[in-house]
C-alpha positions in Angstrom: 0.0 0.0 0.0 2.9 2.6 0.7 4.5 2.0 -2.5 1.4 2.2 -4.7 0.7 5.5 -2.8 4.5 6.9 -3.1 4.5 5.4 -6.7 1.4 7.7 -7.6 3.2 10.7 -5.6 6.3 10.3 -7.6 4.4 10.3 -10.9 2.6 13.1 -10.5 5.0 15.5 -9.2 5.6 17.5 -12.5 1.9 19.0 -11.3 2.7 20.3 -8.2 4.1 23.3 -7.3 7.6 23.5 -5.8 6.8 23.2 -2.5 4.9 19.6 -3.2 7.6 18.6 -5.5 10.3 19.3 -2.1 7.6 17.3 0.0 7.8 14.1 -2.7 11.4 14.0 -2.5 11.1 14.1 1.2 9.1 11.4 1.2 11.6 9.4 -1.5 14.3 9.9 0.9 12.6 8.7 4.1 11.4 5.4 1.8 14.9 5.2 1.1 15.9 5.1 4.8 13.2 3.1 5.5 13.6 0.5 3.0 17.7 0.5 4.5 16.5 0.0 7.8 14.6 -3.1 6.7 17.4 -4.4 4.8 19.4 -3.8 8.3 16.5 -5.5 10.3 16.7 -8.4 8.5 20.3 -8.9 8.5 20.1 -8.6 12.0 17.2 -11.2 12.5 19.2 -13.7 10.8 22.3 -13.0 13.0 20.3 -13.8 15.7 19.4 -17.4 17.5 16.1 -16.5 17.9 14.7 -15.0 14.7 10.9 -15.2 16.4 12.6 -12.5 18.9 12.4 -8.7 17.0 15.1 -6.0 18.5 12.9 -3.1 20.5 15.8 -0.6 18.5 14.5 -2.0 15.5 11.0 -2.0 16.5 10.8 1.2 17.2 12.6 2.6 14.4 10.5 1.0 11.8 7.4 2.4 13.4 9.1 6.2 13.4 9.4 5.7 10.2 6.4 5.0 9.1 4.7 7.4 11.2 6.6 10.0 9.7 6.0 8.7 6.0 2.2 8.8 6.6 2.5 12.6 8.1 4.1 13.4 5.1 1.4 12.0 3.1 -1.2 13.8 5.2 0.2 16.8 4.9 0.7 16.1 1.3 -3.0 15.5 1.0 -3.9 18.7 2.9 -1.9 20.4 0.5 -3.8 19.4 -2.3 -6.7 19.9 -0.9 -5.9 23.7 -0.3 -4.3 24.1 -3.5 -7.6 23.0 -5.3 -10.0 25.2 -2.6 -7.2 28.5 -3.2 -7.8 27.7 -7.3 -11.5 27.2 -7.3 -11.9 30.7 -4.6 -9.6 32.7 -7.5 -11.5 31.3 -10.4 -15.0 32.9 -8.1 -12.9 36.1 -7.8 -11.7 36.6 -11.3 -15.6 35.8 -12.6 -16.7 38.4 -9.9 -14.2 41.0 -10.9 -15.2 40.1 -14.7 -19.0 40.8 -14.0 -18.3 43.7 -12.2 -15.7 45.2 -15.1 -18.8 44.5 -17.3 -21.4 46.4 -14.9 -19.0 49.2 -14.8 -21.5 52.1 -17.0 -18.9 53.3 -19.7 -17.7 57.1 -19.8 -19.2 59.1 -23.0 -16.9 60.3 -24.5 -17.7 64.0 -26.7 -17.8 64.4 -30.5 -15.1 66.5 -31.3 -17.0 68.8 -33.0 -21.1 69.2 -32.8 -23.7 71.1 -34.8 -26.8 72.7 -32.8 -29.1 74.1 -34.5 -31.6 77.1 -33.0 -34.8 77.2 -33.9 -37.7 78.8 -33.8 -40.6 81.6 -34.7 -39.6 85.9 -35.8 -38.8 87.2 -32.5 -38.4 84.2 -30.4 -34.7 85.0 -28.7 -32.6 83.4 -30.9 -30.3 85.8 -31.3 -30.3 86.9 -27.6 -29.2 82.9 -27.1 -26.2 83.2 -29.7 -25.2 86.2 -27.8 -25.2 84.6 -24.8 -22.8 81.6 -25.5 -20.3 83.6 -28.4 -18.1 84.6 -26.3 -17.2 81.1 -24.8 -13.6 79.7 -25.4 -15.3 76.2 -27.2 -18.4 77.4 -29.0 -18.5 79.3 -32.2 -21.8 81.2 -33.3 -23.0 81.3 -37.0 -25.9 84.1 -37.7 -28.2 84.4 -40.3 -26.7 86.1 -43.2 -29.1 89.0 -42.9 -26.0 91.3 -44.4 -26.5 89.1 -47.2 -30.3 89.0 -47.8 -30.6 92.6 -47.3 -27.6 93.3 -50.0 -27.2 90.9 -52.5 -25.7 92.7 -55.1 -27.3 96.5 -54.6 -31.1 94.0 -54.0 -32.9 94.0 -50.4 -34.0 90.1 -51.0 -35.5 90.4 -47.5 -37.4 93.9 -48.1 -38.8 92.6 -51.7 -39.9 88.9 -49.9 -42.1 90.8 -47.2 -43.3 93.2 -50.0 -44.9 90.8 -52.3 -44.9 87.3 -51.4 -46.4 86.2 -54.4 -43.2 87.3 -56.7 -40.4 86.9 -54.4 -41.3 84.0 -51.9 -39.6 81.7 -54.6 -36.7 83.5 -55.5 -35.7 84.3 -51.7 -35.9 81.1 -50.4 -33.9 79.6 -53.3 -31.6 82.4 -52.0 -31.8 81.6 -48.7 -31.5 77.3 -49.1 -27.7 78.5 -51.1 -27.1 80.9 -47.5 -27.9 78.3 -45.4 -26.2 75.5 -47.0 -22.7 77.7 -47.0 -23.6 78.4 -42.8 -23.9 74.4 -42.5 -20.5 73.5 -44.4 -18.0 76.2 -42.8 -15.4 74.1 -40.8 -15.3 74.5 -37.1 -12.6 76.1 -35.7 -13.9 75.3 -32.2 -15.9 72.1 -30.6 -19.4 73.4 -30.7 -20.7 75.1 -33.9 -24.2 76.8 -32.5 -26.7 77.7 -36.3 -29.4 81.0 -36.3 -31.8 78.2 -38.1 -30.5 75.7 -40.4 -32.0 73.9 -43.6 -34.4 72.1 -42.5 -36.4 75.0 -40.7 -35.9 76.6 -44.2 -37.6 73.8 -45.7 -40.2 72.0 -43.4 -41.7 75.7 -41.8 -40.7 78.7 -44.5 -40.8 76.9 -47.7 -44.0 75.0 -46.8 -45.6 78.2 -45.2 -45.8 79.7 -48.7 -46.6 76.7 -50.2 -49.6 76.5 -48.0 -50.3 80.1 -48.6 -50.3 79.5 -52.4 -47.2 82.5 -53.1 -45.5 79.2 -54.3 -46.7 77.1 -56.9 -46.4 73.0 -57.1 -43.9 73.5 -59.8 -42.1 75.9 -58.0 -42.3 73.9 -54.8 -41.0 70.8 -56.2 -38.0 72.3 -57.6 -37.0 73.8 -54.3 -37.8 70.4 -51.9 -35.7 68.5 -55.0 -32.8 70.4 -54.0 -33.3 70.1 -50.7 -33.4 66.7 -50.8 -29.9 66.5 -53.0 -28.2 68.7 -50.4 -29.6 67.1 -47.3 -28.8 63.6 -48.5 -25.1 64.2 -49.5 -24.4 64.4 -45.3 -23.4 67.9 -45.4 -26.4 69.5 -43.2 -26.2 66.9 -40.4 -26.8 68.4 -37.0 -26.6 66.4 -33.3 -29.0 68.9 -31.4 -32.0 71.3 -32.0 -32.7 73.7 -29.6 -36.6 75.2 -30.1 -37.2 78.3 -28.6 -41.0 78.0 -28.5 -42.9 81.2 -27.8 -46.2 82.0 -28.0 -47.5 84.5 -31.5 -48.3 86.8 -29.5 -44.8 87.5 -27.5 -42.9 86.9 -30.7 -45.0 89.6 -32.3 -44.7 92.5 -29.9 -40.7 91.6 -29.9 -41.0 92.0 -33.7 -42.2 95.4 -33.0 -40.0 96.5 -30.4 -36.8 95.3 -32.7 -38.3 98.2 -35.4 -36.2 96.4 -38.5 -37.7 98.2 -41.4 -37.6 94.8 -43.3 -40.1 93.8 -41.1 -42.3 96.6 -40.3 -45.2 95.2 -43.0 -45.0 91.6 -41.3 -48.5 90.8 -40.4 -49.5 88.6 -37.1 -50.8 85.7 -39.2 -48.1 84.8 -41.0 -46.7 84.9 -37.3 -49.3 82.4 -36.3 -48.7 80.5 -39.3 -45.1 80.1 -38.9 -45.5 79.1 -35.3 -48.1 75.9 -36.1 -45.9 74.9 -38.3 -42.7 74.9 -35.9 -45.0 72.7 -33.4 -45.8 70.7 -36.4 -42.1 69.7 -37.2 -40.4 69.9 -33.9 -43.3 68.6 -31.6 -45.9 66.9 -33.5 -43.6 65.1 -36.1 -45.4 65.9 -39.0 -42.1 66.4 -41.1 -38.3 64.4 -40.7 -36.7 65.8 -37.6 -33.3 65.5 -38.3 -31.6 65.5 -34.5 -33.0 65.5 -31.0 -34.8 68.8 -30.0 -34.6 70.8 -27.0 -37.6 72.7 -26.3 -37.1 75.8 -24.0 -40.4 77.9 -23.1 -39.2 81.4 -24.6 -41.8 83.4 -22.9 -39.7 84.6 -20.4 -38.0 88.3 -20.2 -34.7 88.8 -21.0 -32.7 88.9 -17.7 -34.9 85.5 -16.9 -34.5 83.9 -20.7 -30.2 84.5 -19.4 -31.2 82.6 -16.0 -32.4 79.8 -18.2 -29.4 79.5 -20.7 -27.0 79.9 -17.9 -28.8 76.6 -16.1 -29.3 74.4 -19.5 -26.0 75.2 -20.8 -24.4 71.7 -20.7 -27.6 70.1 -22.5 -27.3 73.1 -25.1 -23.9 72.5 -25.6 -24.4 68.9 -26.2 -21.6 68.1 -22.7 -19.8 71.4 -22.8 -20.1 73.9 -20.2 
C-alpha cells in the first residue's frame, strides 16, 4: 500500500508546485531510509538465535518511520486539498471581478466637433441665445446672413420677400437654401458650432408656409424640396441637437415690433401664427423628418430671466460642454 501510494506521488509530481515537488522527495528519501532500515533489520534477524525475537531498536525505528511517511502523506494530502480550494476561490474572484468590469456604466466620451441648431418663430430670442454663449472659449456662433439677404448685389431680397410674397417668396428662399447650406458646411474652428436656423427649418416651416399660402406654386415647390433633398442627403447638413425656442405668437410679435427692423415693419401677425403651427408641427408633432433630438425651452420669459435659463441648461445646449 505505501509503495502504490508513493509510486502515484512520484508520478505526478511534474503538477505540483515546488513546495509539493520538495515534500515528494522528502518522502523518497525517508522510503529510502526506511527500505535501508529493513534491509538492516533483516540482517540482524538472521544473525540472531532467535529470529521469532524482534530488536525493540528496531521495532521502534521501523514504526518512526512510518509514522513519519504517513505525516508526510497527510500533509501532502492537505496540500492538495488547499491548493484545489485556493484555485476554485480565485476562479470565483476573477468571474466576480469580470462581472463587475462589465457592470461598470462606460464614460461618453464628446464628439469632437457638434452642430446645434436654434430654432424657432420671428422674434423668439434666438439671437439673444447666440449672444449669450459667443463669447465662450469652445463654442462658435453662426448668424443668419441678414447682411446678405438685405444686400445681394445692390437687391434688399429680405425687403422685396415681405413686399410681395407672391413674386419673391420663390426666389428668396432659393436664395436663402444657397445661405444656409454655406452656414452648414463652414469648418469649425472650435468644438461646438451653434446655427441661427438651419435647412431644414428653411424647408419644413418657411418653404411649406408659402406653399400652403399658395405665393409658391407645385412647380415651384418641387424644384426647391428637389434640392433640398440632394443637399440634405449628400451628409453635409447633419446636425446632433436642435434647440426650439418656442414662444407664443403673440410674445414673438410685440418683440418683432420692439426690434423696429424696417424689413419687417409690414409683417403681419398671421403669418406669425402660421409660422409658429408649423414649428410645433415639425419639432413637436412630427409631421415632417426631424433630423436631430430637440430641446424645447419655453421662450416666454424676459430677457434677464431667458439668461437665468441659458445659464442653467447650458451643458444640454452645448451637447456636454459647459
Amino acid at each position: 500500500m505505501f509503495y502504490s501510494v508513493l509510486k502515484m506521488n512520484l508520478t505526478c509530481q511534474n503538477r505540483f508546485p515546488l513546495r509539493q515537488v520538495c515534500l515528494v522527495r522528502q518522502m523518497r528519501n525517508c522510503a529510502l531510509l526506511w527500505r535501508e532500515d529493513q534491509v538492516q533489520r533483516l540482517h540482524k534477524l538472521k544473525t540472531r538465535k532467535s529470529h521469532h525475537i524482534l530488536s525493540p531498536d528496531i521495532c521502534c525505528a521501523s514504526a518512526i518511520t512510518i509514522n513519519r511517511t504517513r505525516n508526510i502523506l497527510k500533509l501532502d494530502l492537505n496540500l492538495n486539498l488547499l491548493n484545489f480550494t485556493f484555485s476554485t476561490k480565485m476562479k470565483q474572484l476573477n468571474g466576480c471581478h469580470e462581472k463587475l468590469e462589465e457592470s461598470k456604466p462606460q464614460e461618453k466620451t464628446r464628439p469632437q466637433h457638434i452642430t446645434v441648431a436654434v430654432e424657432g418663430n420671428i422674434g423668439s430670442g434666438k439671437s439673444t441665445l447666440l449672444k449669450h454663449f459667443e463669447n465662450l472659449p469652445y463654442c462658435e456662433v453662426v448668424g443668419e446672413p441678414l447682411d446678405q439677404w438685405t444686400n445681394l448685389e445692390g437687391h434688399n431680397a429680405l425687403g422685396l420677400l415681405y413686399e410681395n410674397p407672391d413674386r419673391w417668396s420663390f426666389s428668396f428662399n432659393m436664395y436663402a437654401q444657397l445661405t444656409r447650406i454655406d452656414m452648414h458646411l463652414k469648418p469649425h474652428t472650435l468644438p461646438v458650432k451653434m446655427l441661427e436656423r438651419s435647412l431644414f427649418s428653411t424647408r419644413y416651416c418657411f418653404v411649406q408656409n408659402d406653399y400652403l399660402n399658395k405665393t409658391i406654386n407645385p412647380f415651384e415647390f418641387s424644384v426647391f424640396s428637389q434640392w433640398f433633398d440632394f443637399l440634405t442627403s449628400s451628409g453635409k447638413a447633419d446636425l446632433d441637437l436642435i434647440v426650439y425656442l418656442r414662444a407664443d405668437p403673440s410674445v414673438c410679435y410685440e418683440r418683432l415690433r420692439m426690434r423696429s427692423r424696417k424689413e419687417e415693419a409690414v409683417v403681419p401677425i398671421s403669418l406669425i401664427e402660421s409660422l409658429h403651427k408649423l414649428h410645433d408641427d415639425w419639432l413637436l408633432e412630427k409631421k415632417y423628418p426631424v433630423p436631430a433630438p430637440v430641446l424645447v425651452l419655453d421662450a416666454n420669459h424676459d430677457l434677464d430671466t431667458m439668461k437665468e435659463v441659458y445659464k442653467f441648461r447650458s451643458q444640454e445646449i452645448l451637447c456636454g460642454y459647459s
